[in-house]
Each structure stands twice: as structure tokens, then as C-alpha cells.
N, C-alpha and C positions, 0 to 999 in steps of 0.2 A: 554565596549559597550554591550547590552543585543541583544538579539535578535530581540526583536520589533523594538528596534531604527536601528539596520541592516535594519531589514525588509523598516521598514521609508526612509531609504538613497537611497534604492531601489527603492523606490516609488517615492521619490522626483527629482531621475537621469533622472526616463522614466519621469516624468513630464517636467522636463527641455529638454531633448534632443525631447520627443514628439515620442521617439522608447522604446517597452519592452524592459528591465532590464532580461538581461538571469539569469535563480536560477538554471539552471541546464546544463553542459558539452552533458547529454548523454539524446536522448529521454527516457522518461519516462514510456511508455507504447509501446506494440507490437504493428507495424502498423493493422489496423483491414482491414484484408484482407476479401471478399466474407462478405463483411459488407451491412446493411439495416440500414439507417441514419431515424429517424423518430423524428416528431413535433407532440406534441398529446397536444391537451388541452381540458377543460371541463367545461361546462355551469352552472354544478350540476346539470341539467337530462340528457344532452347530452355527446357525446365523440367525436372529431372532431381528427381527423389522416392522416397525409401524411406522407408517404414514399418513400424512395429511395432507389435502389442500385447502385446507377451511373451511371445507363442507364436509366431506365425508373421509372417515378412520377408518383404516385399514389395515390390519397385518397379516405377516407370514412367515415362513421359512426357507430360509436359505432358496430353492431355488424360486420356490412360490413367493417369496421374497419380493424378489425383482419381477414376479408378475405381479403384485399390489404397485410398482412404480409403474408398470406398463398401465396399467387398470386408470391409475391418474395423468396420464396422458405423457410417461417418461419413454418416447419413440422417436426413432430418426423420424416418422411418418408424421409426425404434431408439430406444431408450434414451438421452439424451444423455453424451459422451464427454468428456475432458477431454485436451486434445491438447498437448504436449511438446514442444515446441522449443526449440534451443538457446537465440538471440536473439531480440529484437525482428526483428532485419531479415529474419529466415526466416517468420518471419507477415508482414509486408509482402510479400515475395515469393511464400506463396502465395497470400494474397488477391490479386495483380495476377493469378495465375492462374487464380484459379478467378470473378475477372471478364472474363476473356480468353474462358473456358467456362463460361456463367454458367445453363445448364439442366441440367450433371449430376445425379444424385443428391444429390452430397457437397458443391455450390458453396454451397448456402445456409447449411449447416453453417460451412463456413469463413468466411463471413457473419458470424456471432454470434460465432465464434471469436472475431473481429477486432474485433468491438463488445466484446465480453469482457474482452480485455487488459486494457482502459484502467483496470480496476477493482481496487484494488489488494487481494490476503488471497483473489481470485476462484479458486475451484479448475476453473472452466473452461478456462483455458490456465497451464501449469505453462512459466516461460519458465528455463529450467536456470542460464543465469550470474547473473537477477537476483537468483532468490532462494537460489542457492551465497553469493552475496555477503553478504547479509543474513547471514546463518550461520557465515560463517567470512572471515577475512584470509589473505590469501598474504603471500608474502615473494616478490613479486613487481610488477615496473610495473602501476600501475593497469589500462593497459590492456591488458594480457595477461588481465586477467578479464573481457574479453570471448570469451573464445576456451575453448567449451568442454575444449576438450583439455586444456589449463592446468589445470582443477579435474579433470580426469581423471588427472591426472600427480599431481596431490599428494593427493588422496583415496582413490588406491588400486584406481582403477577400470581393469581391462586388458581391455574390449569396446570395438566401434568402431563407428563410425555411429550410428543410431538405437537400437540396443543400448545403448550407452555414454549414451544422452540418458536412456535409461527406467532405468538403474539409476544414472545420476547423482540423477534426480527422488526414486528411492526413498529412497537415502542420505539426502538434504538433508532429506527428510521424519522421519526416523525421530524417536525420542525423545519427548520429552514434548511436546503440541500448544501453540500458544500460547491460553492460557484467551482462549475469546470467541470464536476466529476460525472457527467452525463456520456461525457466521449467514450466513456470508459463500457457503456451499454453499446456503442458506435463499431467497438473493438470485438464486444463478444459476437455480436450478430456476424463482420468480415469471419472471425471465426468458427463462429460454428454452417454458416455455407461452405470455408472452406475444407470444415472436419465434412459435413454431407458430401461433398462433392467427392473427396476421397475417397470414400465407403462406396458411393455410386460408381466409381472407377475399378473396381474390384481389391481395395486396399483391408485386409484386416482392420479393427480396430484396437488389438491387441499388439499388432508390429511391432517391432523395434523402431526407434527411427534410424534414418540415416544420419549419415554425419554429417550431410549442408543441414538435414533438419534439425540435428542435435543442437547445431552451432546458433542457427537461426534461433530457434528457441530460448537460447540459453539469454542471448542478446534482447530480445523482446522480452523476456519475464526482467531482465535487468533495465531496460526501459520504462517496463509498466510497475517499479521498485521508485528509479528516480522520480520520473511523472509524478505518482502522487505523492511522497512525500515533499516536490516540488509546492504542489496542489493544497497540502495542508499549512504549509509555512502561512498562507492566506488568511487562516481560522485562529482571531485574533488570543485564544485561548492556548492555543497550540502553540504561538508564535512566544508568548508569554514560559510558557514550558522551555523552551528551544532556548532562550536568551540566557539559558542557564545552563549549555551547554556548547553555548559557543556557535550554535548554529547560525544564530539572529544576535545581532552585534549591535545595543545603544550606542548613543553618543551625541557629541556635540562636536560642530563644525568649529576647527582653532584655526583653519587657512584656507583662501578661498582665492585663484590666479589664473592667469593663463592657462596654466599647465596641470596642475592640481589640484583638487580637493583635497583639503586634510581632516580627519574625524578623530578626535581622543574618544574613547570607547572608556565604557564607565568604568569599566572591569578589564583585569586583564588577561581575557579570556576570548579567542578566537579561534573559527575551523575555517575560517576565510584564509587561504594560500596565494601566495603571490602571483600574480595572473589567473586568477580566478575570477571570472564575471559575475560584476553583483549590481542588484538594485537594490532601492532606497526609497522609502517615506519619512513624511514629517510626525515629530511626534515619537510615541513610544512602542514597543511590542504591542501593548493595547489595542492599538491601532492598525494593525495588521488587516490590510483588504483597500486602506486605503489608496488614493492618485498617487504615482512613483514620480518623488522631486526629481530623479537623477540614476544615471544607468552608467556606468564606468566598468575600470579592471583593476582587481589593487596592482599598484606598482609598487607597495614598499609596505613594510609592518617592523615596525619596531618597539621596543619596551626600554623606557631608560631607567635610571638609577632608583626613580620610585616609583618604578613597577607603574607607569602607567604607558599605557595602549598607546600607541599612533597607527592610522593605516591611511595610507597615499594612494587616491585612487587616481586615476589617469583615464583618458577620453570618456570624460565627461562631457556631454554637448554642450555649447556654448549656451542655447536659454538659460537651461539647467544650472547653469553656471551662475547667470549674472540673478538669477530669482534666489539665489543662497544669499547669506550674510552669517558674517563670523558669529555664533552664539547661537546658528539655530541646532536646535535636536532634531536627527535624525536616527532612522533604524536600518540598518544596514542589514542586507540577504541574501543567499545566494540566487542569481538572476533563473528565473522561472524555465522552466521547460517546456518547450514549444512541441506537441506532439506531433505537430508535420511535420517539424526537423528528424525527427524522430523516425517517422514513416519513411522517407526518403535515404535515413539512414543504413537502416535496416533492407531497401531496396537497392541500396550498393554493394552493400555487404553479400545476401544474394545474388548480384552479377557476380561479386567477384568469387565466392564460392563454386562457381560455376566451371570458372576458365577453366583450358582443360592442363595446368599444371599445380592448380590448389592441393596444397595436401593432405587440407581435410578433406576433399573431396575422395582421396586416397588418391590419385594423381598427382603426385609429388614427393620430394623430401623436405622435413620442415628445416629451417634456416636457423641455428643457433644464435639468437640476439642476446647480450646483455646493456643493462640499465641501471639508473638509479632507482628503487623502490619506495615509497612515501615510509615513514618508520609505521602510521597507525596500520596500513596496509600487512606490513607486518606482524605488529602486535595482533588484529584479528586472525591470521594465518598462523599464527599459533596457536589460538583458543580454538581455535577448530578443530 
């Protein structure tokens, strides 16, 4: 079974039963606490906006707009908020706004917002359909789960407008958090001191960036991509999804030595590459969150003549090693992402942004390298 047709079985259950299909054990996003839920849409000359903070509703226009966010406390001068919207395309729309008005109070605010998004487990903007979705299936066309009201009709929720957005956000949130994804509130706070700290130094909020910024950027929103999807292979619902895509890899141990472990895999379906670093539990996807028997690197993947899986892992730790026996089940993953590794990454990459012959820094000429390229790498740089 692939994973669409998963996905499909899931869609056709909430249809039938008439309730969401859970896709996930663990909330998927930090509840957004001191949150401001907002509805914005646009005429093409106009900007029409309500907000919320859970007590008091408020709207306005285009520029008195972003004074109802100032009004609820959306200022470099407050505590920073966590802002609510149904879509992506309603933060696009109000950042063309609040660069239309780009001295209010509340523009700079929506500033970070927007640098924010991109980062995914970010509890600085809570965006309502994507992460409903994460959490639960409809029995519904795909794209009706862009449409807040959708997950308002079968979740049980009877407020409307930005009401409807701030207790859609609560719902999706409730439940047990997903282990780890707190760092990710750790990350907004470094950054939005260090968006304050810029604006206090006399930097626009509107800039361009540079290009060490650009580059830095680009690297940390692609860190804060792996990280959690790292983070959800954990949420043993998720993990179940995944194992139909090759993500998460069953199996049963057929060789167990000095030198390797060997796993037949149930299916012969893998995105595990050879020297890729993986861990391991006992047990099935099901079990996802559980103690890792064993931490290795595949050293070999092959498929013989009846199509069935082998994958050779190598430095295996010796415990690890002798606590296996041929016939037990294991799940196979890709090994987790360490967000220090991560921080420290990104602060070399910065040094070396720096030097003075880098040429993104525009201090240089770039150096023509050629390589081998993965083929999926390809394939998605083509659907692009």
C-alpha cells in the first residue's frame, strides 16, 4: 500500500463514520498562548481585518487595520504574540499590508510574523488548516482542507470569524504535546530579540536582507524543515503513515555479528541510502516514541530475485549488538536531529560567510564544482 492509498482509507473512514480520521497521537503544534486570531481579506484596493485575543473583537481598515493589532498588544514595545490565521495566503495578505503601511506600530511585528511562518513546530504564527491537517483527515476533497470552515463543520466548532480561528487553534492544540517540540518556542524568543535588537540598531524592517543573511536564512528555515519532521517520525501515528513511504522501514533481524546487523524489511520499499544514519526500535511503527535497541549506518541495501529488502547496517554498538537475536522485529528510522548540532552548524557556516573571500558575501568568485546528484533531488527540481 503507498501512501496516498493510506491517506485515501483515511478519508474514506472519516467519510463513513462522519468523525476526523486521527493522523497524529501527539498535538502537533505549541498551544498559542497570548495569541491574536485574525480574518483579513482584500478587495484589491481595500484591506478588511478582525481580530481577536479572546476577550475583545476588533476590526478595521487597511491602515486602522494594523492599529486593531497594535490596540491588542501587536508592538515591538509588548511581549511578543503568536498570531492565528486561518491560511498561508491570509499572512501574505497582511504582510502586503502592513508593507503598504510600513511605520505603524504593528508593521514590524507582522514583519517577523512572516519571517516566522517559514519555520515549521514555530509557535509564532499558528496557521489553523495546516496544522488541523497534521492532526486529523476528513472525509472530504483534499481541497476543502484549505477552507477553515471545513474543519469547523466537522470538529464541532459553531463561532465564526476570527472567534472560529482562535478556538479552532485551541482544539488542534489540546492533548498530549509532541515530546521535543518546546525548543521550537526556545528558537522564536533567540529570534525575535534578535529581529528587536536590529530595529533598535536603526535597521528597517522592511530591508532586503543581505546575502550572509539570505544564505543564513535559507539554512535555518531548512534546519527548522528537518528538525521537525525529524520530531514527528516519534508520533507513533505519524510513524505508521511514514512506513508507507519508505520513510520508517519494518522488519525482522536475518543476521546478527561482529560486523553487521542485517534487517529484511517487510516491503520492498526504502528512502534509507547507503551511509545514511539510522536508529532503531523494537517492535512495529506502532511503537514509535519507544527505547532505540540500536544506532548504526546502512552499509548495503539490496533486493534479490523475490523482491525482497535486505539492509546491512554497520557500527552498531557492541551492547546493541549482543541484546539482538535473529527473529526479533525491529523499525528502522532515520537517526533524529539534534538541534545543537544544528545551532553550531549554522554558527560555522556564519564564520565562514564572513571571511573576507566568501562570495556570497560578494567578496569572491564562486568556484564551479560538479557532482553526482540524488535522482529524487532531481525529480523534485523538476516539479518545481
Amino acid at each position: 500500500m503507498s501512501l496516498a492509498l493510506y491517506t485515501l482509507g483515511a478519508r474514506l473512514r472519516a467519510a463513513h463514520t462522519g468523525m476526523p480520521t486521527p493522523a497524529a497521537a501527539y498535538s502537533p503544534a505549541i498551544p498559542p498562548l497570548a495569541a491574536i486570531a485574525v480574518t483579513v481579506d482584500t478587495d484589491g484596493e481595500r484591506t478588511y481585518l478582525t481580530a481577536t485575543d479572546g476577550e475583545r473583537t476588533l476590526s478595521g481598515t487597511d491602515r486602522d487595520a494594523l492599529g486593531v493589532l497594535a490596540q491588542l498588544g501587536a508592538t515591538m514595545n509588548d511581549p511578543r504574540r503568536t498570531l492565528i490565521v486561518g491560511t498561508g495566503q491570509d499572512m501574505r495578505v497582511l504582510t502586503a499590508l502592513a508593507r503598504t503601511y510600513p511605520n505603524t506600530d504593528a508593521s514590524p511585528v507582522v514583519g517577523w510574523w512572516d519571517e516566522r511562518i517559514d519555520f515549521p513546530g514555530t509557535d509564532a504564527v499558528h496557521v489553523v488548516t495546516e496544522n488541523a491537517a497534521r492532526r486529523w483527515v476528513l472525509g472530504v476533497h483534499p481541497d476543502l482542507d484549505n477552507d477553515p470552515a471545513t474543519w469547523a463543520r466537522w470538529l464541532g466548532v459553531h463561532s465564526t470569524g476570527a472567534t472560529m480561528l482562535y478556538d479552532l487553534a485551541r482544539l488542534t492544540t489540546t492533548g498530549p504535546l509532541l515530546p521535543g517540540i518546546l525548543h521550537a518556542s526556545v528558537l522564536d524568543t533567540t529570534s525575535w530579540d534578535r529581529y528587536s535588537a536590529r530595529l533598535k540598531a536603526g535597521r528597517r524592517w522592511w530591508a532586503k536582507d543581505t546575502r550572509t543573511d539570505a544564505a543564513l536564512g535559507l539554512i535555518s528555515r531548512s534546519h527548522a524543515a528537518e528538525w521537525y519532521e525529524s520530531l514527528r517520525l516519534d508520533d507513533p501515528r505519524v510513524a505508521v503513515a511514514a512506513s508507507h513511504d519508505g520513510t520508517i522501514v519494518p522488519g525482522v533481524i536475518v543476521g546478527c555479528d561482529a560486523f553487521r546487523v542485517t534487517v529484511a524489511a517487510d516491503r520492498p520499499l526504502s528512502r534509507l541510502r547507503v551511509d545514511a544514519k539510522v536508529t532503531a526500535w523494537r517492535g512495529e511503527p506502532i511503537n514509535a516514541g519507544g527505547a532505540d535497541c540500536l544506532t548504526g549506518t546502512v552499509d548495503e541495501a539490496t533486493i534479490d530475485t523475490a523482491s525482497r529488502l535486505t539492509i546491512a547496517l554497520t557500527g552498531v554498538p557492541v551492547k546493541a549488538r549482543k541484546a539482538l537475536t535473529i527473529g526479533d522485529r525491529i523499525t528502522l528510522r532515520p537517526s533524529r536531529v539534534d538541534p545543537n548540532m544544528q545551532t553550531t552548524a549554522r554558527r560555522l557556516a556564519s564564520s565562514g560567510y564572513r571571511r573576507g573571500t566568501n562570495w556570497i558575501a560578494g567578496r569572491g568568485t564562486p568556484i564551479t564544482r560538479r557532482g553526482d546528484v540524488p535522482l529524487d533531488v532531481i525529480v523534485a527540481a523538476a516539479d518545481d
